[in-house]
C-alpha positions as CSV (number, residue, x, y, z in Angstrom):
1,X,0.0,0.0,0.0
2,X,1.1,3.6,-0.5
3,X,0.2,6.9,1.7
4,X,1.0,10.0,0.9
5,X,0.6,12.4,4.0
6,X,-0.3,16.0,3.7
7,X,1.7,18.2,6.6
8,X,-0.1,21.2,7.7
9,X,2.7,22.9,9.7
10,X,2.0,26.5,11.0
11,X,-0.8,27.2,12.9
12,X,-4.4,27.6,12.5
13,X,-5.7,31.4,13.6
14,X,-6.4,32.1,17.0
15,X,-10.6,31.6,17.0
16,X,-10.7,29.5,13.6
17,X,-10.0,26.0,14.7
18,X,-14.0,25.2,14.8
19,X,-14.6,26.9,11.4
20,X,-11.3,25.1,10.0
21,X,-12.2,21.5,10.9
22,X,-16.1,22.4,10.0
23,X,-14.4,23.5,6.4
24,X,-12.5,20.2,6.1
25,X,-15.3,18.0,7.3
26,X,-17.8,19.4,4.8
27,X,-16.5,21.0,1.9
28,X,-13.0,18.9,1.9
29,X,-13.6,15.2,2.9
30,X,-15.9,15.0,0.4
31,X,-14.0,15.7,-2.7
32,X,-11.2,13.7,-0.6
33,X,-13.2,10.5,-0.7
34,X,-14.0,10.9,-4.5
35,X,-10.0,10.5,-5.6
36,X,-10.1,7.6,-8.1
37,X,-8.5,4.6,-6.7
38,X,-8.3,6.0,-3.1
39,X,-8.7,3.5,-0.2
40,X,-9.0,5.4,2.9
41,X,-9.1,8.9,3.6
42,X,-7.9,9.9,7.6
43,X,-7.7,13.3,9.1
44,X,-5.6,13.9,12.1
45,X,-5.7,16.4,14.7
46,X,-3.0,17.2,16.6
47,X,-3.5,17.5,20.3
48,X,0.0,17.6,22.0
49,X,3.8,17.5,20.7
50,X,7.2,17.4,22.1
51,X,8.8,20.6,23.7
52,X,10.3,21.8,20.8
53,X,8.9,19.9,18.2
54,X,7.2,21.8,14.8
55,X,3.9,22.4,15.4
56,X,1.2,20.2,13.0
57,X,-2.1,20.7,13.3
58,X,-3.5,18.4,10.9
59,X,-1.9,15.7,8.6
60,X,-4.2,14.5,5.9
61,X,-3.4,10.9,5.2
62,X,-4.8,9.1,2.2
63,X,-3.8,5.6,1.3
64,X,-3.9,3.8,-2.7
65,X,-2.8,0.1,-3.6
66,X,-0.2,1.2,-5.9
67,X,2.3,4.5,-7.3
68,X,0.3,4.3,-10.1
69,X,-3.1,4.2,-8.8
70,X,-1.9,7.3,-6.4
71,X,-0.6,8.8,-9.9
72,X,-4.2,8.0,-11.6
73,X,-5.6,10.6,-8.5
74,X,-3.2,13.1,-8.5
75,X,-4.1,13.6,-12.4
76,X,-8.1,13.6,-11.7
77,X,-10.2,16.1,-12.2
78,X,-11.5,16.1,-8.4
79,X,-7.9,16.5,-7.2
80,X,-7.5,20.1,-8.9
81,X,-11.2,20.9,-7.5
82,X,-9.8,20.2,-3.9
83,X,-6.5,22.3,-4.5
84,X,-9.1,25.3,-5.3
85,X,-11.5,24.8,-2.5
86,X,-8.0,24.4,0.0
87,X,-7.6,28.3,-1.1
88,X,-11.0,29.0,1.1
89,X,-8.6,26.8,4.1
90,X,-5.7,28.6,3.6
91,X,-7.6,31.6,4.9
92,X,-7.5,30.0,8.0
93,X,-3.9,29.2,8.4
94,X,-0.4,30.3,8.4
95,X,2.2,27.7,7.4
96,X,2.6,25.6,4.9
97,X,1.7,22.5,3.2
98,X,4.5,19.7,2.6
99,X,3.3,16.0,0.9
100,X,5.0,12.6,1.6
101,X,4.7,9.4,0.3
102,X,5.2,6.4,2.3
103,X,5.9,2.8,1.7
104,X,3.6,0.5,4.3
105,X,5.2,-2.7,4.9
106,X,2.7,-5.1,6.1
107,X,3.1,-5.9,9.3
């Protein structure tokens, strides 16, 4: 299986954090869920880190059976629909987005 991760690192404006997980929830998620070929969609929250550590308030984490099948999504027509409704989220946070793709090894 593959995952590509999306880091949100920054912070979410003082007040916002309701309005920004009510954005992801119902404008988001669902054009999230459409991606061709996707598996599962997860949405994490952060709630505490390490003294120190760069702050992430949410990682979007979506998982595909293959590179290729991730490659099929990230060319859909639905994936360049949710990089235009993100503007409307971006509004809501200073920081910056990062991706990563992962490997899972069954365990």
């Amino acid at each position: 299986m593959i995952i590509r991760q999306a880091f949100f690192e920054g912070t979410i404006h003082a007040g916002q954090e309701d309005a920004f997980k009510t954005y992801v929830a119902e404008k988001l998620m669902p054009m999230w869920l459409a991606f061709p070929g996707v598996k599962e969609v997860r949405v994490l929250y952060n709630i505490e880190r390490d003294e120190g550590a760069p702050s992430y308030p949410m990682v979007l984490s979506t998982m595909y059976e293959s590179r290729e099948a991730l490659a099929a999504a990230l060319e859909s027509p639905v994936r360049y629909e949710s990089r235009d409704m993100t503007k409307g989220l971006l509004e809501m946070f200073d920081g910056r987005i990062h991706h990563h793709v992962f490997d899972l090894v069954p365990s």
